[in-house]
C-alpha positions, 0 to 999 in steps of 0.5 A: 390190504385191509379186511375192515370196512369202516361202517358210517354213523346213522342216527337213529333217524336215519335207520328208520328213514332206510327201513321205512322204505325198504319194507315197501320194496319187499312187499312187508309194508306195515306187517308185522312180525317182519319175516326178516329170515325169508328176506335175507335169504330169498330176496337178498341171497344170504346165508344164515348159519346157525352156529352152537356155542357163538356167543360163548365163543366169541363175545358176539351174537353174529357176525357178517362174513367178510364178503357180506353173504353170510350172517353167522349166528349162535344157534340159541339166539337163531 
C-alpha cells in the first residue's frame, strides 16, 4: 500500500475560485489578515505543531500528516 497521494494540478485560477468561497463558509469574507490558524484548528479540527529546527532538518516549511490532521511546521516560520 502506497502512503502517497497524488495531489491534482489547480491552476492558479482555480486556487482563488476555491478559496473565494470557502472565506464566506467560515464567516472571514473580505477580512483581512485571515486568521488562517483559528480556521484550521477550530473550524476544520487540525493540529498545528510547531517543530524547532524543521526546515533545517528536513528541507521543507511543513508537512501535513499522513492522516491530514496535523500540519507540522518549524517553530520559526510558525
Amino acid at each position: 500500500m502506497s502512503l502517497l497521494r497524488k495531489v491534482p494540478y489547480l491552476s492558479y485560477e482555480q486556487i482563488g475560485e476555491i478559496s473565494y468561497n470557502f472565506l464566506p463558509e467560515h464567516g472571514l469574507e473580505k477580512q483581512i489578515p485571515i486568521d488562517i490558524e483559528s480556521i484550521l484548528e477550530f473550524d476544520l479540527g487540525m493540529g498545528i505543531i510547531p517543530i524547532p529546527g524543521f526546515q533545517q532538518n528536513h528541507s521543507v516549511e511543513g508537512s501535513l500528516s499522513i492522516d491530514t490532521k496535523t500540519i507540522y511546521v518549524d517553530e520559526y516560520v510558525f
